[in-house]
LUMNURO-500575 format. One record per atom (N, C-alpha, C, O, CB): x, y, z. Coordinates in steps of 0.02 Angstrom, whole numbers, padded with zeros to 5 digits, always signed. Glycine has a CB too. Example, Ala and Ser with C-alpha at 12.3 -4.5 7.8 and 13.67 -1.06 7.14 Angstrom:
REM residues 2
+00660-00284+00390+00615-00225+00390+00660-00165+00390+00712-00166+00423+00565-00224+00452+00642-00112+00354+00684-00053+00357+00645+00002+00394+00670+00057+00402+00704-00030+00286
END
This chain:
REM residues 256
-00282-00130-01198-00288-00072-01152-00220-00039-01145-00168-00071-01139-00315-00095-01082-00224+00021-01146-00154+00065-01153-00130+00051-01080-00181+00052-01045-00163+00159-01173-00072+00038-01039-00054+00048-00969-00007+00089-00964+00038+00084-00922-00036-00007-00935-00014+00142-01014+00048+00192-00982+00006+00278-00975-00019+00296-01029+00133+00193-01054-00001+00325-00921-00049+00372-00924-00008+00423-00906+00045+00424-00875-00110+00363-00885-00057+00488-00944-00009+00566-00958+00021+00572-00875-00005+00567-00819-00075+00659-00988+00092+00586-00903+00132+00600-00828+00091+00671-00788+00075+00675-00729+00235+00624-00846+00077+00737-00855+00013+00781-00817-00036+00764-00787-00068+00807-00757-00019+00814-00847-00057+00695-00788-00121+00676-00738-00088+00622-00658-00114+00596-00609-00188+00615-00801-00033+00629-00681+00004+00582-00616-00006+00612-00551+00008+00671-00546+00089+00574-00623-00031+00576-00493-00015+00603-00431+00053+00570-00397+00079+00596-00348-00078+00593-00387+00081+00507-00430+00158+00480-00407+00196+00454-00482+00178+00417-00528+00151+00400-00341+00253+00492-00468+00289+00491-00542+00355+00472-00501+00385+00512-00465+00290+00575-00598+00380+00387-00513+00473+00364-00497+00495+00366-00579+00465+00341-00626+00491+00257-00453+00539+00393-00578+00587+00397-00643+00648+00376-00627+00678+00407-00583+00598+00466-00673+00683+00309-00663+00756+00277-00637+00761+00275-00564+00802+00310-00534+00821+00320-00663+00709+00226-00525+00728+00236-00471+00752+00165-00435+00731+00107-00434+00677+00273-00442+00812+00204-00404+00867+00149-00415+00903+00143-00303+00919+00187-00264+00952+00197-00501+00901+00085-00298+00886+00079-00202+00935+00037-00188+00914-00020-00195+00804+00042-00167+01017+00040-00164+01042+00007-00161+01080+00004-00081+01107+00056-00062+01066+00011-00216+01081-00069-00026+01100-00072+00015+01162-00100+00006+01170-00146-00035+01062-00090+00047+01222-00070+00050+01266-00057+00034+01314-00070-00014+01324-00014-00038+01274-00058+00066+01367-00129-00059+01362-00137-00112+01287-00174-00170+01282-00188-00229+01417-00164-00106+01256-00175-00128+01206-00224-00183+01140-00177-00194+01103-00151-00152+01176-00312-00142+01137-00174-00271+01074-00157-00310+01021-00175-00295+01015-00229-00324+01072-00172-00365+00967-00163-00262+00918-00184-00236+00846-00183-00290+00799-00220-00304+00915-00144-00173+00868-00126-00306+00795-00073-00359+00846-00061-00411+00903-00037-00408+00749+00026-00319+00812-00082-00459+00871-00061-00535+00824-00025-00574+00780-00050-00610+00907-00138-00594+00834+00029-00568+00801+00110-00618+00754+00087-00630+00747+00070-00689+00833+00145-00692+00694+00074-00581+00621+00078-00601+00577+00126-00606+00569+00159-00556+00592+00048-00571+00536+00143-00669+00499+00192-00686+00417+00179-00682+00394+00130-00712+00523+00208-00751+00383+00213-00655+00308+00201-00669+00294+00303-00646+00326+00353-00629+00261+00117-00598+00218+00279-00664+00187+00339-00646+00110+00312-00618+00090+00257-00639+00186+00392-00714+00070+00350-00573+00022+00328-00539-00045+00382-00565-00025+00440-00562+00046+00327-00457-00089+00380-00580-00148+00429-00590-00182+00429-00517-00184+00378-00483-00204+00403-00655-00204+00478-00501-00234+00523-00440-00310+00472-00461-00338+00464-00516-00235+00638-00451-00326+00442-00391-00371+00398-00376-00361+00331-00393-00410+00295-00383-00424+00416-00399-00303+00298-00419-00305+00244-00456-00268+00207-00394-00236+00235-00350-00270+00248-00534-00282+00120-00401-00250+00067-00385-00184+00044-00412-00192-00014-00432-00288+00027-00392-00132+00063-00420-00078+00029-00448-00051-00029-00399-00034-00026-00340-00025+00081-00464-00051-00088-00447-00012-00140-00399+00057-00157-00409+00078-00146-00466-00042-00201-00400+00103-00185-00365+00155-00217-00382+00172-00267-00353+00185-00266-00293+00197-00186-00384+00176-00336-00400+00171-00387-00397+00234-00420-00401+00265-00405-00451+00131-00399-00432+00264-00465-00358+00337-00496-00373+00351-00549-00324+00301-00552-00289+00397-00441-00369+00400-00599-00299+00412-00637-00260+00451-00585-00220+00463-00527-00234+00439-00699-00284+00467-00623-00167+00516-00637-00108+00564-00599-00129+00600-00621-00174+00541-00711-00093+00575-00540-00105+00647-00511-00119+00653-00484-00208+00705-00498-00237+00710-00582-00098+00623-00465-00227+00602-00451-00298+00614-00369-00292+00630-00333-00340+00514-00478-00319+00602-00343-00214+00620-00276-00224+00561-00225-00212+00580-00169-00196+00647-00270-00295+00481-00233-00218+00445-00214-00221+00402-00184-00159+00348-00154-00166+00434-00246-00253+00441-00201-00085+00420-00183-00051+00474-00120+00004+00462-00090+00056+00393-00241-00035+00550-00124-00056+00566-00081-00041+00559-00021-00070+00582+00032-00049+00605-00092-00032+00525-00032-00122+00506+00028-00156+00460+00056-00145+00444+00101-00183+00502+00026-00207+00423+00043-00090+00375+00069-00060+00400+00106+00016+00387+00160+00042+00323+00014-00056+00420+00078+00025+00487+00094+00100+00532+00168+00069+00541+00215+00109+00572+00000+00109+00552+00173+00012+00571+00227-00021+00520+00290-00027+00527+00348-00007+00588+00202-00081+00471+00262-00059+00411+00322-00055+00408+00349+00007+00416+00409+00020+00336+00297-00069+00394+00300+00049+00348+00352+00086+00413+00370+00164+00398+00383+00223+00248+00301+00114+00485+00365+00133+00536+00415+00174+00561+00350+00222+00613+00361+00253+00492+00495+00225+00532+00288+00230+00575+00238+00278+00646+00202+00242+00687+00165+00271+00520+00172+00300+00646+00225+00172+00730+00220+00145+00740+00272+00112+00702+00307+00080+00755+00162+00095+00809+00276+00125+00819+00360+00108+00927+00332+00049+00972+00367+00027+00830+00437+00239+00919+00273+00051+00976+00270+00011+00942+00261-00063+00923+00206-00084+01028+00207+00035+00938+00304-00089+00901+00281-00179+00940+00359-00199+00965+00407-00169+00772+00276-00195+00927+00339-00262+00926+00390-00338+00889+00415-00385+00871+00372-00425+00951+00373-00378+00871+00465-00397+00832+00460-00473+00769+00513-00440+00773+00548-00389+00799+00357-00506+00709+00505-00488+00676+00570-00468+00602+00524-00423+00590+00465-00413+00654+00631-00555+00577+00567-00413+00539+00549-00348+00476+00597-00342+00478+00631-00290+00590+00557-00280+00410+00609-00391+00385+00672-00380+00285+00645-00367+00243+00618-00405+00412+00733-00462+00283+00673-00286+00222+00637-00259+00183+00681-00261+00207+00731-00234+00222+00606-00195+00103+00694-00289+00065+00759-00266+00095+00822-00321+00057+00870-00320+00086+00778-00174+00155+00832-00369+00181+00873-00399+00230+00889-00367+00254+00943-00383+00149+00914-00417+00262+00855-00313+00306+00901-00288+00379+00848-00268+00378+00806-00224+00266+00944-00218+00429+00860-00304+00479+00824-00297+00519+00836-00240+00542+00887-00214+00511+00826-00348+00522+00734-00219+00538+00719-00162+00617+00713-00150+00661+00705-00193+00503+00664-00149+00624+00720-00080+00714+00713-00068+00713+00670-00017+00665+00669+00022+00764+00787-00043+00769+00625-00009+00758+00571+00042+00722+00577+00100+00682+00534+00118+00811+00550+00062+00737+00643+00143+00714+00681+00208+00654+00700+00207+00650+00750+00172+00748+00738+00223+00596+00684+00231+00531+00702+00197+00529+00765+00254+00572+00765+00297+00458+00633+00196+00468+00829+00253+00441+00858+00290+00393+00809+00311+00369+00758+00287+00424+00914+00269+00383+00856+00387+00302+00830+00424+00259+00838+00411+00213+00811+00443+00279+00843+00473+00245+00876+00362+00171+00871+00313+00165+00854+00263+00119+00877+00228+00139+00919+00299+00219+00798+00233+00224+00754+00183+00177+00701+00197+00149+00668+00153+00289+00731+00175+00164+00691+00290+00139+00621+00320+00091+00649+00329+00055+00614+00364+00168+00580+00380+00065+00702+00314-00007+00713+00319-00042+00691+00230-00103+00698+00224-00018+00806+00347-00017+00676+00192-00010+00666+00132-00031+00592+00104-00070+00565+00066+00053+00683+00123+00032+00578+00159+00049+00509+00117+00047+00454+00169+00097+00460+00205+00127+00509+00078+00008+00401+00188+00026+00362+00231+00036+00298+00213+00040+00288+00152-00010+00366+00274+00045+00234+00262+00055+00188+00250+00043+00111+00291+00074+00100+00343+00101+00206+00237+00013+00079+00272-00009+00029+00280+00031-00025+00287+00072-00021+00241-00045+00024+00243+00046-00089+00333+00103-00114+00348+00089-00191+00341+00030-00192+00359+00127-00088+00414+00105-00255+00327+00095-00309+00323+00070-00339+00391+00016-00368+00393+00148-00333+00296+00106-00334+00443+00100-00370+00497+00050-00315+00541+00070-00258+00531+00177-00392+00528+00010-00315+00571-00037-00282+00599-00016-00283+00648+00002-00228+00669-00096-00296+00595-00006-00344+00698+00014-00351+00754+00097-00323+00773+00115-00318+00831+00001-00419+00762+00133-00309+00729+00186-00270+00726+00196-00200+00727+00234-00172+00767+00206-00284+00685+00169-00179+00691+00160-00120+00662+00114-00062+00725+00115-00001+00723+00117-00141+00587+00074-00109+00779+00032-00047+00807+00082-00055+00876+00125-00099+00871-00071-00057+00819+00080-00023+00927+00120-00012+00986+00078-00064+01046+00027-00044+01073+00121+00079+01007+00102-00120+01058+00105-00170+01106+00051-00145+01160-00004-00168+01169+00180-00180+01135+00088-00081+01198+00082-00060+01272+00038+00011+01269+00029+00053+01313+00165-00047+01310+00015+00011+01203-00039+00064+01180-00102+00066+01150-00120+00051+01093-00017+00094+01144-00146+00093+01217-00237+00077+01191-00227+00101+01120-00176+00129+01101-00316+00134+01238-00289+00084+01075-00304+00110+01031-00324+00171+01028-00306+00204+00978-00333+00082+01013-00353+00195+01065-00345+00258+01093-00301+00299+01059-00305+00339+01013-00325+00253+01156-00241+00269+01110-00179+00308+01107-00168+00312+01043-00168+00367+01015-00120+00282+01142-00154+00239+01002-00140+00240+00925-00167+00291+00893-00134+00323+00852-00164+00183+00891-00236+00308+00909-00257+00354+00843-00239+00428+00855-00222+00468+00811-00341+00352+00826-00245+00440+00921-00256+00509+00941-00170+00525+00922-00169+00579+00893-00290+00522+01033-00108+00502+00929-00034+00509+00925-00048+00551+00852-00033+00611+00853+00020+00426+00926-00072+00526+00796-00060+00565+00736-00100+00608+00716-00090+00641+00666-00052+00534+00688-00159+00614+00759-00205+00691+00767-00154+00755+00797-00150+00810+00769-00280+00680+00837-00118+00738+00854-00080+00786+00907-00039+00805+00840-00054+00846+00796-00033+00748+00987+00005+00772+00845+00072+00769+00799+00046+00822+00731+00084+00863+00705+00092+00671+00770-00018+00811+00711-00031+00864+00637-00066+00927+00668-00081+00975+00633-00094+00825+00565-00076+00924+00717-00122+00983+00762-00184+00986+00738-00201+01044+00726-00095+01061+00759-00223+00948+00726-00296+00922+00725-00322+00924+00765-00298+00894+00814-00312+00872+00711-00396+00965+00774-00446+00987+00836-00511+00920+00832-00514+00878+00787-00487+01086+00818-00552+00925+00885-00599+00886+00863-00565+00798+00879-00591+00749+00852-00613+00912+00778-00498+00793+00932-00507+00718+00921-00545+00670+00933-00547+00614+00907-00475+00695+00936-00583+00696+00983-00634+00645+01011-00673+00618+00950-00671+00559+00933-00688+00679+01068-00718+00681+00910-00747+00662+00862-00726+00606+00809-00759+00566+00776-00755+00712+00839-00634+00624+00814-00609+00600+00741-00609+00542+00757-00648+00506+00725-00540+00622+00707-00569+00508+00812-00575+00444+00817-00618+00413+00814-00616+00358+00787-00558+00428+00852-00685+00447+00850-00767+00374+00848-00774+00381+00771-00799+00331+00746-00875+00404+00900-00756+00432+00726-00775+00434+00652-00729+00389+00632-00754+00345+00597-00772+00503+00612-00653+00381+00644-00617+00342+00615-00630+00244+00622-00617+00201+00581-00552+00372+00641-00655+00239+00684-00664+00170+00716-00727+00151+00666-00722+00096+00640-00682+00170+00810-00794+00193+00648-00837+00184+00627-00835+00165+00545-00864+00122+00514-00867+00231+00650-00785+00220+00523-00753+00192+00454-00733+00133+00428-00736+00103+00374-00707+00213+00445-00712+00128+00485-00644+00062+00455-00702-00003+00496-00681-00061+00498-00521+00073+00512-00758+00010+00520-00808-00048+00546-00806-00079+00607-00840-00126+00628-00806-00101+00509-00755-00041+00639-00773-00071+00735-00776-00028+00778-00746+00024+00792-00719-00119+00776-00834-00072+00806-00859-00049+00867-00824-00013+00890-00765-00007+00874-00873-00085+00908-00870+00036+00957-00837+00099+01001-00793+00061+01065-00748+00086+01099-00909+00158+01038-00828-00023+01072-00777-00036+01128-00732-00048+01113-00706-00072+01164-00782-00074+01168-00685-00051+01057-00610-00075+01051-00571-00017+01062-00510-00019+01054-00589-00108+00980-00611+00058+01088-00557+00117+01086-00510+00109+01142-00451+00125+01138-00590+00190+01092-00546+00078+01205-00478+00077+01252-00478+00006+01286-00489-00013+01344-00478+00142+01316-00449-00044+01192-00418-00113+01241-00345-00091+01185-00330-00049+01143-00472-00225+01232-00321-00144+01215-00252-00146+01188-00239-00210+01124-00264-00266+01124-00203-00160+01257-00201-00187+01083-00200-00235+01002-00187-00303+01023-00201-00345+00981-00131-00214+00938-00161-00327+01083-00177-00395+01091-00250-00432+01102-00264-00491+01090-00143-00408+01141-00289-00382+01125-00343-00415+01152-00392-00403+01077-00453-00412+01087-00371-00378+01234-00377-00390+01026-00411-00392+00932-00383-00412+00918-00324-00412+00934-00424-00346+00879-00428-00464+00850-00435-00505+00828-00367-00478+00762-00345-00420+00763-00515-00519+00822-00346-00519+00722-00295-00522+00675-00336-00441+00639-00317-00382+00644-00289-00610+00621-00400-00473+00601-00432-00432+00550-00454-00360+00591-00464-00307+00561-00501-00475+00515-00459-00369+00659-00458-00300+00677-00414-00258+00708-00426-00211+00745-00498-00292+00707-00349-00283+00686-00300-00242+00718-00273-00216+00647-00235-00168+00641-00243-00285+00772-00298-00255+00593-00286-00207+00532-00319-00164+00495-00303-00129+00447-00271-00230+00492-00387-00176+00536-00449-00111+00532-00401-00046+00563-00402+00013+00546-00538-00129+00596-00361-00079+00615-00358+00003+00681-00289+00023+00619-00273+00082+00607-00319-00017+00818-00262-00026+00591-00182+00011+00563-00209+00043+00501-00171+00084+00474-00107-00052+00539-00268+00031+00474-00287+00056+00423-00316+00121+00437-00307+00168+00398-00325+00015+00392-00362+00128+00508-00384+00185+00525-00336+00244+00549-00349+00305+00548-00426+00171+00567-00271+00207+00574-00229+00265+00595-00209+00299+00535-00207+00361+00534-00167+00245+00638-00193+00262+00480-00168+00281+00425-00226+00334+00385-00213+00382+00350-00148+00216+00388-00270+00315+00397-00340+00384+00367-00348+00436+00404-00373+00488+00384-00423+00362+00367-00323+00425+00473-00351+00474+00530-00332+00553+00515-00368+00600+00531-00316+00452+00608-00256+00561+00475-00248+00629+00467-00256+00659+00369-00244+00711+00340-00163+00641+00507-00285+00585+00347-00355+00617+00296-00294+00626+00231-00300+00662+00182-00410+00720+00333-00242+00586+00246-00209+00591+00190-00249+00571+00095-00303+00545+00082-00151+00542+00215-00196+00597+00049-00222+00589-00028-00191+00509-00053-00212+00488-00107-00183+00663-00087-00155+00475-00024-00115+00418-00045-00097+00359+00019-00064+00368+00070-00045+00453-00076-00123+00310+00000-00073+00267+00050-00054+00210+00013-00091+00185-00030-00107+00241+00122-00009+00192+00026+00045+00127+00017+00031+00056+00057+00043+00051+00118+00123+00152+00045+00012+00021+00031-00026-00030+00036+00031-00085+00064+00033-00124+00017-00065-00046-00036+00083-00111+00119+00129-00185+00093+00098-00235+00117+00097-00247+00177+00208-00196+00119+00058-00283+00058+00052-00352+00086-00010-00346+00139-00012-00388+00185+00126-00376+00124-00069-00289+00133-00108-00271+00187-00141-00333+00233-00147-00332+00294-00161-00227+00157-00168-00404+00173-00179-00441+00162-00152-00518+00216-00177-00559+00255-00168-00423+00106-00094-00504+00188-00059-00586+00201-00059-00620+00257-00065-00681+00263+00010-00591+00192-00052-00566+00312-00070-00612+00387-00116-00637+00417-00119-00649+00477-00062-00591+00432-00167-00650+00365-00251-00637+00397-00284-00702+00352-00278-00716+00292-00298-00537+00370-00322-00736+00407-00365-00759+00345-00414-00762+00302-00465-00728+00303-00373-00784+00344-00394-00816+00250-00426-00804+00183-00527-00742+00203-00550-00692+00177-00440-00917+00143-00545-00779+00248-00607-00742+00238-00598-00696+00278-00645-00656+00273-00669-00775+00248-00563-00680+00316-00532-00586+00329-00525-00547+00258-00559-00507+00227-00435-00580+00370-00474-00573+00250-00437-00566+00178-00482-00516+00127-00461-00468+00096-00429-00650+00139-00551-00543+00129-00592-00531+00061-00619-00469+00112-00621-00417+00081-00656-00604+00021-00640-00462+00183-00673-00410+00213-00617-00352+00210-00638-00294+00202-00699-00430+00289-00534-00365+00215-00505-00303+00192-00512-00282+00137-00502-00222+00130-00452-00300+00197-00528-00315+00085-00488-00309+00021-00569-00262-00002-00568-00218-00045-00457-00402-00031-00641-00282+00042-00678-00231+00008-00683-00175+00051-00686-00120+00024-00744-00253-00013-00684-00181+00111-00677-00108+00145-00611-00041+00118-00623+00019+00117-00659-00132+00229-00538-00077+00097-00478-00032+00049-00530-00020-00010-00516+00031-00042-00391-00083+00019-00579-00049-00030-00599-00026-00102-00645+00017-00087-00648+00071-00117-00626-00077-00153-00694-00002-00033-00747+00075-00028-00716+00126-00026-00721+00169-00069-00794+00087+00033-00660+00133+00046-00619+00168+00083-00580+00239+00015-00579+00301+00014-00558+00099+00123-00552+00186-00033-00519+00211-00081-00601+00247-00137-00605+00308-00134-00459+00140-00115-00624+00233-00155-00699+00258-00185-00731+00313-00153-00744+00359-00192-00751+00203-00180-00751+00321-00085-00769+00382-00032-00715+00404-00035-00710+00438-00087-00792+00372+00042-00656+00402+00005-00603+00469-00008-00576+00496-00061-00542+00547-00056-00550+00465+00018-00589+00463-00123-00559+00469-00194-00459+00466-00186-00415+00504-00207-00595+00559-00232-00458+00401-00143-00385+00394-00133-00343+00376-00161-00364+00333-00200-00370+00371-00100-00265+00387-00168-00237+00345-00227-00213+00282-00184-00217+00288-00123-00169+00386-00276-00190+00225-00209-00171+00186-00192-00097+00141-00239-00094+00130-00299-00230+00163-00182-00042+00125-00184-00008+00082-00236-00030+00011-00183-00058+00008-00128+00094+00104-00255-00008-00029-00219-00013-00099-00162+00031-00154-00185+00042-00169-00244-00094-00137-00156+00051-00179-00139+00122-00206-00161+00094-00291-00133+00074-00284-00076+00208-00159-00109+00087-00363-00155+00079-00416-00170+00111-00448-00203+00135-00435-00259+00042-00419-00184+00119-00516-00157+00141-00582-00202+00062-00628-00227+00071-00684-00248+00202-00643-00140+00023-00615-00225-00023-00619-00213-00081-00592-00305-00122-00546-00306-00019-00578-00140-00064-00633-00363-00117-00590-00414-00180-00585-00394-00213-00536-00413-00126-00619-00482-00212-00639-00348-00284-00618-00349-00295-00571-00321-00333-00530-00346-00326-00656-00328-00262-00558-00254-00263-00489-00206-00273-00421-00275-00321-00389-00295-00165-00480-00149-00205-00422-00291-00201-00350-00349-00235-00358-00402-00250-00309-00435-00129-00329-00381-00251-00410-00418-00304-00403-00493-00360-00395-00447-00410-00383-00482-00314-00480-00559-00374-00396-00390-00465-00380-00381-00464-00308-00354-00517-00279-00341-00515-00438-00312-00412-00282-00347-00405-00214-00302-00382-00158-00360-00407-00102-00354-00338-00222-00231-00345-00168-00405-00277-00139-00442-00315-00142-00512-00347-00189-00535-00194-00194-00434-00304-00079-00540-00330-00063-00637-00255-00096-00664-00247-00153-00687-00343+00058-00673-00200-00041-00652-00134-00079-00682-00087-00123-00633-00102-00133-00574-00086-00022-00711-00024-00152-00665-00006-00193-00613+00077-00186-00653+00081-00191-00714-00055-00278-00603+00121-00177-00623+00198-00174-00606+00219-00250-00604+00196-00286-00560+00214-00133-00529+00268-00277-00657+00288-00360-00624+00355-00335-00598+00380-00285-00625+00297-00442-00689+00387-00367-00548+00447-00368-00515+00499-00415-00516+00483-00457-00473+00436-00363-00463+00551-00432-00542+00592-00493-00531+00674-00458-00539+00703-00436-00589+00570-00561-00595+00697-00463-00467+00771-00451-00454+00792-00400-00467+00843-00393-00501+00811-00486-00480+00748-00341-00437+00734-00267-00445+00721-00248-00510+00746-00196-00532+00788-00225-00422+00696-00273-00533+00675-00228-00601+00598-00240-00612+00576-00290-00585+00720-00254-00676+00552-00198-00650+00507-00207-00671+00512-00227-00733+00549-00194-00770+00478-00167-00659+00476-00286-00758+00504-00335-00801+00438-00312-00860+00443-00322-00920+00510-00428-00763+00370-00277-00824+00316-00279-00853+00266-00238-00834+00261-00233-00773+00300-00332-00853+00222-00204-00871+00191-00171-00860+00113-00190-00886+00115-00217-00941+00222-00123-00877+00050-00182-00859-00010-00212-00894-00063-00208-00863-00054-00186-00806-00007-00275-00909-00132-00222-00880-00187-00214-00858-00206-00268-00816-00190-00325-00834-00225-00202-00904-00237-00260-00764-00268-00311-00730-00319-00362-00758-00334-00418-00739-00296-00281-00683-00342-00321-00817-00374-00375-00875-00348-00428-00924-00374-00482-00936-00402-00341-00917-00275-00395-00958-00223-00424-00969-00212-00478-00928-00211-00533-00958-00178-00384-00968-00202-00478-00869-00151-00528-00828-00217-00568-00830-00209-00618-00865-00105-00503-00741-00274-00565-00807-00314-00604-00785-00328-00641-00847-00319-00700-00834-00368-00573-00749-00349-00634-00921-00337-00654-00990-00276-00709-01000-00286-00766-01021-00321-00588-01029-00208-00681-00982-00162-00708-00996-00129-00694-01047-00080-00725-01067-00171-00753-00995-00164-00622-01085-00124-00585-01122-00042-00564-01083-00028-00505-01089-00172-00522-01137-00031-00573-01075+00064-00568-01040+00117-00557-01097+00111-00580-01154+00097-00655-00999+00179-00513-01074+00238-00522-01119+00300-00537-01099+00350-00538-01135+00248-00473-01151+00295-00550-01022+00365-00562-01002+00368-00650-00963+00342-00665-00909+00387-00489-00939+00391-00680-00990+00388-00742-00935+00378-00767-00875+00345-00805-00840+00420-00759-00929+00435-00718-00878+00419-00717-00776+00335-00686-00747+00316-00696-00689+00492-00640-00728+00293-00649-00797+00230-00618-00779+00185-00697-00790+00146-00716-00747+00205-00541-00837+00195-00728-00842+00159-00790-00847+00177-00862-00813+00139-00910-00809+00156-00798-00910+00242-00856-00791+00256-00895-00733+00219-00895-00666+00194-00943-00635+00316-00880-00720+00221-00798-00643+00177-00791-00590+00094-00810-00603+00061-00838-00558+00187-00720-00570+00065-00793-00668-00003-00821-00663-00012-00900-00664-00063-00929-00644-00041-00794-00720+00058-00938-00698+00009-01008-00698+00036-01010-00617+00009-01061-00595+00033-01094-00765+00066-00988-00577+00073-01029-00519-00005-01007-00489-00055-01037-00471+00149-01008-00467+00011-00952-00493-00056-00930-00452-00132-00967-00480-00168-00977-00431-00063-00840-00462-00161-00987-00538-00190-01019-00565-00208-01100-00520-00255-01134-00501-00155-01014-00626-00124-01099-00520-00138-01191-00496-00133-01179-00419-00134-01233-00390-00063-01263-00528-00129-01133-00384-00120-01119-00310-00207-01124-00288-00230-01147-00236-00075-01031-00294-00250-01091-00352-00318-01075-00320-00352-01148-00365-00411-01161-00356-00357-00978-00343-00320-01182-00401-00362-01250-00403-00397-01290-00351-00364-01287-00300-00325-01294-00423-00449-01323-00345-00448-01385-00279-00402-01438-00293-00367-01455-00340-00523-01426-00268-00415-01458-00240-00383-01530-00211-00400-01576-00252-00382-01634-00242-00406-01555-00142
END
């Protein structure tokens, strides 16, 4: 299977893109391109780099180099406010990520105001209904939901202003295993009905081979590999470190 696609059909094109905190190289000139509706994953350990390169996209790091062009339109560290109507983003920790001392309510309706969107009442019971919960969680607060539904509400805030792309980090990891599989198919309808693009960033192959067409390997900022989710799952591989990550993962999902 070919894994490299016409940069004219790209909706996210990084060329040499290179992320460094203060003397140290973080991202060493990584290149990919993304096709409009597709799953791209990126897969790597601990500090591999891959979740700052997502922190780059979508404007939460602004020290990088190189070209940057989302939607056709090349990016500069400083994003506009209707970049985030565009592009959103999805966060690992759920319980982090939403505001403590703020109904859900509040959560959704903040990024309706902010884009000047009419109709919130509507949008929110449509957004809660999307993402699969109930109308009573609109005014409790993210402590009082459950792990898997406080990443329904971070997922719904992130749809609420109807963006073309979101950035996936680790959507997965805090939740368990049988959460796990209820996110991983609701991001796939979600992405199928809106015709959304997606990157998604995992330590995790089974996560990105069940979600993800191509897949990005990561080790000590570089992308080491590029390949099909059929590939990896085969064990067709060309870089070591890509077949290191499958046998671990292999013997991680063995039994006891």
């Amino acid at each position: 299977m070919n894994t490299l696609i016409e940069k004219s059909n790209a909706k996210i094109i990084l060329d040499n893109l290179r992320i460094s905190f203060g003397d140290t190289e973080v991202v060493k000139g990584v290149s990919f391109a993304v096709a409009a509706g597709e799953c791209f994953g990126i897969v790597g350990e601990s500090g591999s780099g891959k979740s700052t390169i997502l922190r780059a996209l979508v404007g939460l790091s602004q020290a990088w180099s190189g070209s940057m062009i989302i939607g056709g339109e090349a990016q500069l560290p400083v994003r506009q406010k209707r970049f985030y109507r565009r592009v959103q983003m999805v966060f690992q920790d759920p319980y982090g990520s939403l505001h403590p001392r703020q109904t859900i309510d509040r959560i959704l309706s903040e990024p309706l105001i902010v884009h000047g969107f009419l109709n919130i009442e509507k949008r929110i019971k449509d957004a809660l209904s999307e993402v699969g919960l109930p109308q009573a969680v609109r005014f409790r607060f993210p402590h009082q939901l459950s792990g898997g539904q406080r990443q329904r509400v971070a997922i719904a805030r992130a749809l609420i202003s109807e963006p073309e792309i979101l950035l996936l980090d680790e959507p997965t990891s805090a939740l368990d295993v049988s959460v796990q599989a209820e996110i991983l198919n609701l991001l796939t309808d979600l992405r199928e009905r809106r015709k959304l693009t997606y990157i998604l960033v995992s330590h995790n192959l089974a996560v990105v081979t069940h979600l993800c067409t191509r897949i990005g390997v990561m080790i000590g900022g570089e992308m080491v590999e590029l390949l099909s989710a059929d590939d990896l799952r085969s064990g067709h591989v060309v870089h070591p470190h890509t077949a290191e990550l499958r046998s671990l993962s292999l013997s991680l999902e063995e039994p006891d």
